[in-house]
N, C-alpha and C positions, 0 to 999 in steps of 0.2 A: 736594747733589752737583751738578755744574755740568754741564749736556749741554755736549760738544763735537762740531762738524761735522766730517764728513767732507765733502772736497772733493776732487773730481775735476778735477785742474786742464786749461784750456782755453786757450791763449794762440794771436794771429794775432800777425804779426812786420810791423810795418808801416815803411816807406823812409822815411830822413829828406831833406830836399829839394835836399842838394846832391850826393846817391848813390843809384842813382840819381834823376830827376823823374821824378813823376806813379806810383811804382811801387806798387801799396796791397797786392798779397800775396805773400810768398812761396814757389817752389816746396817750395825746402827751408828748414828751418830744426831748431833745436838742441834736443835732448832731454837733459836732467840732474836732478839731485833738487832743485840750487838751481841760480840763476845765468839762470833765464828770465825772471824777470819783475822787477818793481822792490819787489813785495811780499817774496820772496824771495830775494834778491840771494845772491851768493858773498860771503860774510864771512870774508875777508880773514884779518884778523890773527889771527882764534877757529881758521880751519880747517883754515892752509897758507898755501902760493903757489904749487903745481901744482891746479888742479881740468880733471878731464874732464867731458867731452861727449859725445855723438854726434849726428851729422848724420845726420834722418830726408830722409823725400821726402815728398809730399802726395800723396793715394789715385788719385789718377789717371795717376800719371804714373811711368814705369820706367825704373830706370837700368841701361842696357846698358854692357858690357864694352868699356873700349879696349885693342884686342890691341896698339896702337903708344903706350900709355904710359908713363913712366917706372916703374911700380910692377906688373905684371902678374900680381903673384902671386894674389892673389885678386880674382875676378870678380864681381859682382851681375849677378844673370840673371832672378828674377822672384821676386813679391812674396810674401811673406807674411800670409795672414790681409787685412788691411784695407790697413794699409802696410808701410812697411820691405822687405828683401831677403832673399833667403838669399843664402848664400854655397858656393860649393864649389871645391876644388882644383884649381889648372889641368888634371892629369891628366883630370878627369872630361869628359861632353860635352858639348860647349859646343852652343846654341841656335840656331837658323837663324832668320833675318830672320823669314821666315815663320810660326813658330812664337809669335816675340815679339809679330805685328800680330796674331795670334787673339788674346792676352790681353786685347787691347782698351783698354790702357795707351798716353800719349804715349811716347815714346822718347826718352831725355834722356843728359846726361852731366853730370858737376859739374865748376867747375873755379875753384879757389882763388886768389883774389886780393890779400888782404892786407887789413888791417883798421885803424881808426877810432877811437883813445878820448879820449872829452874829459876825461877827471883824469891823465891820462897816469903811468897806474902800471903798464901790463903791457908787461913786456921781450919777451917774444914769443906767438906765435899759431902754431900748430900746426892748421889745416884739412885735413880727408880724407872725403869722403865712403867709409863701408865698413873705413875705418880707424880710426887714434889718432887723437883729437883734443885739443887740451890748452889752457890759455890759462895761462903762466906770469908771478908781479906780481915788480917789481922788491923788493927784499930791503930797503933803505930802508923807514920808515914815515913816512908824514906828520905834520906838527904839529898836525892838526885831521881829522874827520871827512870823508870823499870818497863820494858816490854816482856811482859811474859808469857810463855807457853803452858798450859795447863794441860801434861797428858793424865786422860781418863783412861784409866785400865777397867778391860771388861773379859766378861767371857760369853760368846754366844755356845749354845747347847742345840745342838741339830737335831733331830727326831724322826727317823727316818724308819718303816718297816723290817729292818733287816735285822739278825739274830743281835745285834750292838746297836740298841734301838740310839742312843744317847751318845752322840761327840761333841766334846767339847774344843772350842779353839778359842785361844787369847788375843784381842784382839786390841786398839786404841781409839778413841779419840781426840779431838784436839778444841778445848776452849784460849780464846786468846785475852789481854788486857793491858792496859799500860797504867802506871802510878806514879803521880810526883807530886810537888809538895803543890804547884800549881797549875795543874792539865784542867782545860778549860774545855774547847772541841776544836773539831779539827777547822785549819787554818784556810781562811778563803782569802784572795787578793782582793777585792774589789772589780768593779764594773768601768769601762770605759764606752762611749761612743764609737762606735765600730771606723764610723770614717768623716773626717773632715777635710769640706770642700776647699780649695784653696783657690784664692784669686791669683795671685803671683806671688813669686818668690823674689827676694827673701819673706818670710812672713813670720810675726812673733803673736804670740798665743799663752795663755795660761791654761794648761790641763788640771782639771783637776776630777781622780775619781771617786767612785762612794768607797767610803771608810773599809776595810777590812776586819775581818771576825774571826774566830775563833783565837786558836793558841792560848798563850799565857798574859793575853792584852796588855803586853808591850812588843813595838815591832820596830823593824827597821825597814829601812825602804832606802833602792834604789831606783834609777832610771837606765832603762836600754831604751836604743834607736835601728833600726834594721835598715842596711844598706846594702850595695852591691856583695859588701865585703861581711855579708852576716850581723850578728847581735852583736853589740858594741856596748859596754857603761857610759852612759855619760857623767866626767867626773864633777867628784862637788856640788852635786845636787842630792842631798841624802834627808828632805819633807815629803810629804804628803803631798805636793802638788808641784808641780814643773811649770817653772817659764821660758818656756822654750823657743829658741829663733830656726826657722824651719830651713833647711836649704833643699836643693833641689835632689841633692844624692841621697834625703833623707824618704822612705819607706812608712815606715811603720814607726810606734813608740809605746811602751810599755811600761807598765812599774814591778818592783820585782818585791816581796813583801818577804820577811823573816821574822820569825820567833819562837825560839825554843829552839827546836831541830827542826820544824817545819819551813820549809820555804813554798811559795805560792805567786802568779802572777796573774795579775789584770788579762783580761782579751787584751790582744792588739788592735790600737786606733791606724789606723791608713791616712795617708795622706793623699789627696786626689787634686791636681793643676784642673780648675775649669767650674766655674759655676755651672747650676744648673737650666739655664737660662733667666732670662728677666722679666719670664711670667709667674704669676703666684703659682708656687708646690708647697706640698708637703710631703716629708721624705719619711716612710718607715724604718728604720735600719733595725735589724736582728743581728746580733753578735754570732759569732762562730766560737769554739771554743778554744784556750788558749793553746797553740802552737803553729795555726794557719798564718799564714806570710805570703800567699801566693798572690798575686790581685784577682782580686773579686771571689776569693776563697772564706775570707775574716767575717765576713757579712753577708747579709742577703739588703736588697734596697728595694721597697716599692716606693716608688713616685709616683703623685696625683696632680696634675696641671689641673688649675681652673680658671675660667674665663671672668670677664668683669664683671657676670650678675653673682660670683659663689658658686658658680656650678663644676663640678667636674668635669672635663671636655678631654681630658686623655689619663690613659695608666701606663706606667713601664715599670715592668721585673726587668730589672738589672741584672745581668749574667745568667738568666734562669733558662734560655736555651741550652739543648745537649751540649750545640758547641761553643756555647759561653755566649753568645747575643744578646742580645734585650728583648724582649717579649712585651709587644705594644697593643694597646687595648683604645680604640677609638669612641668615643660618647657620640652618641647622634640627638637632636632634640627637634623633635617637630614645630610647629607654628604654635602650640601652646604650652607649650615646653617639658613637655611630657618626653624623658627619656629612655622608655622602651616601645618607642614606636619603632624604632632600629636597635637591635642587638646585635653588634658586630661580631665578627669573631677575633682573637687578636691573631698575631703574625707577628715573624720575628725580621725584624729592620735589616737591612742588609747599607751600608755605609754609602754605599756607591749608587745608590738613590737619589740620591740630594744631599745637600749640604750641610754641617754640622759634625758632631763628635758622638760617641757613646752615650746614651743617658739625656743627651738635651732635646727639648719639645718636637716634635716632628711639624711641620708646619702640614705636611702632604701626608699623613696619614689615613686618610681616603680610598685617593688615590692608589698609595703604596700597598694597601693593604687587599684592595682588588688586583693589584699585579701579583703578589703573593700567592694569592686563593686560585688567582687566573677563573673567577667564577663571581660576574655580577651580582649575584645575589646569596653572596658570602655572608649575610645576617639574617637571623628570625624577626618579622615584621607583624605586627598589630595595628588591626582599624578600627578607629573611634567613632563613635555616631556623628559627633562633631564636636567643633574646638571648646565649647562650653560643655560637653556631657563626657564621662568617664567610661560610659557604656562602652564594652566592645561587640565590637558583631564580627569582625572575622582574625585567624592569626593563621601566621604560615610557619612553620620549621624551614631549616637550612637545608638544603641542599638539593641535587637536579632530583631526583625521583621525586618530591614534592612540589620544586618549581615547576617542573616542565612538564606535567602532568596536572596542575593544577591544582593538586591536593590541598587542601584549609581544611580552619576548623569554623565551626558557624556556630553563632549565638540568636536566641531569636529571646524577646522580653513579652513575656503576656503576664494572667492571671490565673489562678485555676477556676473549673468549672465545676460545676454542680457533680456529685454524686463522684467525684474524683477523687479525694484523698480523704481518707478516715480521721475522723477526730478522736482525738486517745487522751485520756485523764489517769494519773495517778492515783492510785489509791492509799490506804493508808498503813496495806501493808508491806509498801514496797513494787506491789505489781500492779498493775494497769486494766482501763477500761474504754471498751468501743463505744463512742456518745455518737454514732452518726457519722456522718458527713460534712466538713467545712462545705458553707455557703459559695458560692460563685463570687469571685472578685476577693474573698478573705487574705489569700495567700499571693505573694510573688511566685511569679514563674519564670527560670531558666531553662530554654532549650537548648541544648549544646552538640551539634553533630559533628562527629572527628572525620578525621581520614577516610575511613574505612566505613562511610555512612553507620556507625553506631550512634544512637538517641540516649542522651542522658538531660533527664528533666529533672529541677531541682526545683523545691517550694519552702518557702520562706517566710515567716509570719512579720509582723511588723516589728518584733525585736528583734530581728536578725537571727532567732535560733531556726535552722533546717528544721523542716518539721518530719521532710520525706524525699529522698533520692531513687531514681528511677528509672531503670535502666533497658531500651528495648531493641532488641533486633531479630528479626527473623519471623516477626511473628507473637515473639516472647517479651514476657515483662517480668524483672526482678525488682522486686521494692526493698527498701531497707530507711523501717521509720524509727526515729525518736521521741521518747517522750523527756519532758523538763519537769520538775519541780517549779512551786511558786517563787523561787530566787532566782529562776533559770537553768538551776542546775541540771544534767545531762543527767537523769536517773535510770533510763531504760532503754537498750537497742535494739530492735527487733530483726531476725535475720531475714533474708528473703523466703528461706523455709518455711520461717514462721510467721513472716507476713500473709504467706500464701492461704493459712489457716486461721484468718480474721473475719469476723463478719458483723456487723453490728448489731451493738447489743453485748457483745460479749464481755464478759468480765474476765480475767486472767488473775489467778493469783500467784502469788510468789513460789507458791511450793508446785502450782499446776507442771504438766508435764510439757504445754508450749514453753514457762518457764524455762523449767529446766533447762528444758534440751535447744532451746532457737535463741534464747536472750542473753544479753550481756546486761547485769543487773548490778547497782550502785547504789552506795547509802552513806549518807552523810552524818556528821553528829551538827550540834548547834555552833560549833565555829566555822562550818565549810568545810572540814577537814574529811575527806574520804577514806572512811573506816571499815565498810566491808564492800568487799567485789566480787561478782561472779560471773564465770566466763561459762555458757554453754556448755551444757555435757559433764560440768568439774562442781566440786564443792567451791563454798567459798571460804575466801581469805579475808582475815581479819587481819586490823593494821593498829597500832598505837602508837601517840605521838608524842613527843617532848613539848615544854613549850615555844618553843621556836617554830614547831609546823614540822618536826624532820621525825622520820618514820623511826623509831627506837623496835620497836617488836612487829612482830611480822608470825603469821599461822595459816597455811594451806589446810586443807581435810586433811592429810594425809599424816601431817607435824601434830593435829591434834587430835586425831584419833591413835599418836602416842605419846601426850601430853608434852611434845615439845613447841619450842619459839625461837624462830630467827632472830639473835636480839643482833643491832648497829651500836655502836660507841661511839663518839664524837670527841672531839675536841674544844677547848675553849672558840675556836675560831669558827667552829660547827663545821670541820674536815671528817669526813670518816674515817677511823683510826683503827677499829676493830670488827670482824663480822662474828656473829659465837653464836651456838645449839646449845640453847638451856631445854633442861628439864620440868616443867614448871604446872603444873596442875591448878591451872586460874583460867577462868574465862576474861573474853577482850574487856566488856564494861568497868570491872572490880578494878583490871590494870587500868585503864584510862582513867578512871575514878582518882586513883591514888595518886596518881601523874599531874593532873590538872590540879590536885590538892594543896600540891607540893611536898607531899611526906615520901617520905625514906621509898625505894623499890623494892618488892615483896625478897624475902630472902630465898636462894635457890639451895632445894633441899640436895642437890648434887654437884660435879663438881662441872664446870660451864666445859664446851668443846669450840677450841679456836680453828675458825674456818679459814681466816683471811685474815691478814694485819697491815696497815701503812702506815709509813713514816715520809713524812713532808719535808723537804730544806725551804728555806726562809728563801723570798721571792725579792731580787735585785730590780728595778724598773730604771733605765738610763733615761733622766730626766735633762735633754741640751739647755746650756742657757740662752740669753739672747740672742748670741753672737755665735749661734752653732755654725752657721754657714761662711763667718764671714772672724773666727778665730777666739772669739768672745770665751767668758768663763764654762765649765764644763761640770755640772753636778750630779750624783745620783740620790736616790730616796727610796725607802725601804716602800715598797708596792703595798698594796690587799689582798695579791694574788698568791694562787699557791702553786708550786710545786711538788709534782709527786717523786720522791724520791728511791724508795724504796718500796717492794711489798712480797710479804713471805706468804707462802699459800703451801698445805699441805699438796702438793702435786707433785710430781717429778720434774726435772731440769728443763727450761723455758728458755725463750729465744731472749735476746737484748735485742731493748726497743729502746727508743728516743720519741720525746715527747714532750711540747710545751703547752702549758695551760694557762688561761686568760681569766 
């Protein structure tokens, strides 16, 4: 399976020399999904010929309101988070000088000048800082392929105290895009198995990878082989798949893909002399991404031995020590075959232990792995009441300050007693009531004492929901009880604060001040779905859902005591794709109401404010055929998984991460 990056995209907009000189950064510049950089261009013909934009600002600097503009309707007054603006209604109150210079922001204005393209394909431009921005291409298409550059000429207007309150400087930015008669997206080679085992050479095999994508969906395709002597073509093989006779100077093999201008290549599959022994494995392989050559660089390898009942009895990461070792993980199984009566720790194999190569079964992993730790009791150990009950009564951690001191943890199994835990009922308005005392014998009891002789007692009714946890030492007792609804549902937490202020007989209501201030308080509608929450000390949060169960709107106190809503956008795949701050003046029932309807989402009377965006690449899944181990056919298949691909976030410049998702 091929990892894909995540990338946190970071772009500077630098002046080209005849708009204006000597200019190297600019104030403002463009935020969209494509169309900023030359990696990513707006493609044309695949997308449209309207794409938006918005025009951000840079973290220092604030753009104040011109009450004598042509467009006054909406204002930018001050920043959000890192950058960018809010916005509010004329009506609302506009900012005093004064106010603005605490924020500690330049004081700026934008002002639209008209724009620059060298493949001369867009009929217009559309600039606003706070507004629509658009860049529309003429309806024609070229005879040939165009990369274009799109400078935006602007002028920032500084605002500063001094007797020349107002400087203006010309400044650029830069939108990118490419157009041809058939740009489709950009070109991927396909996936290969990262390594195949090989018995002996010579060996012949048919490779075959998953299909390639993008470009102008026609390609051409070659074969390279990596030997002592570097990347090589292999001639006269110009399909989709290779039947290749392996020799022993051969390395690596790849496919090289072409179309259009794009060229693109598969990871490299490794070739490896040695099965993995002749007990049952399975092998994970993850791909590296295309230009590793080194061994054991192209992939990562877990391997799982298992014994003759199906069980797994060893693990190895392959190459995963600092100095390139194998990292061996040994199964222990007691008499009933319960495997965490022994939790080993693993250790990295050293060759000259015993016999064998890299990667194959350890027969002495025991053994080896006590010489390693040089510490008998290199695993965490658990005891069972006996080989027919699951009950534990005692567990140790690793290591001598626990060993050799004696330290456990201890379970003891009773019931509870009389006048011992409260019985609590829901009420109907969400808050709860003290009925008493559970009887003697109603509830399970867990006694649990660690290390450090700390007492945590845990009670249990016959469904399995906690009714009450309990925690004593020194003297002291902290409770922290739950109440359920008749479905089971978790509707009430009560804190030990507010446990402490129980007595029976009491009734609590939602809006009480134990309320308030000690519970975590929950409410469901009639699908299960958890619609409002509230956390101690805080208002609460209401949620609405789509019908899939995925949270579409979202409202703190704080969002709606100024009629806004966190709304989420989805995907056909139900990816999240969007986070936005609407404006929206509806309470949670009316929106749920309309949702579960299925009519139209009420229309928002302003304009939405984008928090967060992502864009996902299609998920490759290296699917071996039979003969993976032993040379057989080699396919891939498109996954259910996703990849995150990208994600723009008003904030300032961010690290590059790498990241795969399952």
């Amino acid at each position: 399976m091929k990892t894909i990056f995540l990338f946190i995209y970071c772009f500077f907009y630098f002046s080209v020399s005849v708009y204006p000189a000597g200019n190297t950064f600019g104030v403002f510049y463009p935020e969209a999904s494509s169309g900023i950089s030359a990696t990513y261009p707006f493609l044309v013909d695949a997308s449209g010929l309207r794409f938006d934009f918005n025009v951000r600002v840079s973290d220092n600097y604030i753009v104040v309101p011109d009450v004598n503009g042509p467009d006054p309707g909406y204002e930018d007054l001050k920043p959000v988070g890192s950058i960018g603006t809010a916005r509010r209604l004329p009506s609302g109150p506009i900012l005093s000088i004064d106010t603005l210079v605490q924020i500690g922001k330049t004081r700026c204005r934008f002002r639209y000048n008209g724009f620059v393209d060298n493949g001369s394909q867009v009929e217009s431009l559309v600039c606003r800082y706070g507004g629509e921005s658009y860049v529309t291409f003429k309806p024609q298409k070229p005879s040939g392929v165009i990369d274009g550059v799109i400078a935006v000429r602007y002028t920032i207007i500084r605002i500063d105290g001094s007797a020349n309150p107002f400087q203006e400087e010309d400044q650029v930015m830069y939108l990118y895009y490419r157009r041809g008669t058939e740009i489709k997206d950009r070109l991927y080679g396909g996936t290969l198995p990262a390594i195949e085992w090989v018995g002996s050479y010579p060996f012949t095999c048919r490779i075959e990878p998953g299909p390639p994508s993008g470009g102008d969906g026609t390609y051409v395709y070659d074969w390279e082989v990596y030997t002592s002597s570097g990347w090589s073509v292999l001639p006269g093989i110009k399909t989709s798949f290779c039947d290749l006779r392996v020799s022993s100077d051969m390395q690596f093999v790849r496919r090289r893909v072409r179309s259009q201008n794009q060229v693109a290549y598969t990871n490299p599959m490794e070739f490896r002399l040695g099965l993995l022994s002749n007990r049952n494995y399975i092998a994970h392989v993850t791909s590296m991404p295309a230009g590793h050559q080194a061994s054991g660089t192209c992939y990562a390898a877990d391997i799982t031995y298992y014994d003759g009942l199906g069980r797994a009895e060893q693990l190895v990461n392959q190459y995963a020590s600092p100095a390139g070792g194998d990292i061996v993980t040994p199964v222990h199984y007691d008499n009933a075959g319960r495997s965490d009566s022994r939790t080993y720790l693993p250790y990295v194999r050293v060759l000259s232990w015993g016999p064998g190569t890299s990667s194959v079964y350890d027969p002495n992993a025991f053994s080896n792995q006590l010489r390693f730790h040089n510490f008998e009791s290199a695993y965490r150990s658990k005891t069972y009441e006996s080989l027919s009950s699951s009950r534990l009564l005692s567990e140790q951690q690793i290591g001598r300050i626990y060993v050799d001191a004696g330290k456990k943890i201890d379970y003891i199994y009773s019931v509870n007693g009389n006048q011992e835990v409260f019985r609590l009922k829901l009420t109907a308005d969400g808050g709860f009531q003290v009925n008493g005392y559970y009887p003697r014998g109603q509830l399970y009891k867990i006694s649990c004492r660690n290390e450090d002789s700390r007492l945590t007692e845990t009670f249990t009714n016959v469904s399995g929901e906690v009714i009450l946890v309990r925690q004593k030492f020194d003297g002291t007792q902290a409770d922290l009880y739950r109440v359920y609804d008749a479905a089971g549902r978790l509707c009430v937490v009560i804190s030990p604060e507010g446990s402490g202020k129980l007595s029976s007989g009491l009734t609590v209501a939602r809006t009480d001040v134990i309320a308030d201030r000690y519970c975590y308080l929950y409410t469901y509608d009639g699908l299960g779905r958890q619609v409002v929450k509230k956390m101690p000390g805080t208002g609460e949060i209401h949620y609405v859902y789509n019908s899939a169960g995925q949270v579409v709107m979202m409202q703190d106190a704080r969002l709606r005591s100024a009629l806004r809503w966190k709304k989420n956008v989805y995907d056909v795949y139900g990816r999240l794709t969007e986070e936005k701050m609407i404006t929206l003046a509806a309470y949670r029932p009316s929106l749920q109401a309309a949702l579960d309807a299925g009519t139209a989402a009420p229309t928002i009377p302003v304009a939405e404010t984008l928090l967060a965006s992502y864009r996902y690449d299609r998920n490759l899944v290296a699917s071996p055929g039979p003969g993976f181990s032993t040379g057989g056919p080699i396919s891939v298949k498109e996954g259910g998984g996703t990849r995150l691909r990208s994600e723009n976030k008003l904030s300032p410049v961010r690290d590059i991460s790498s990241v795969t998702s399952r």
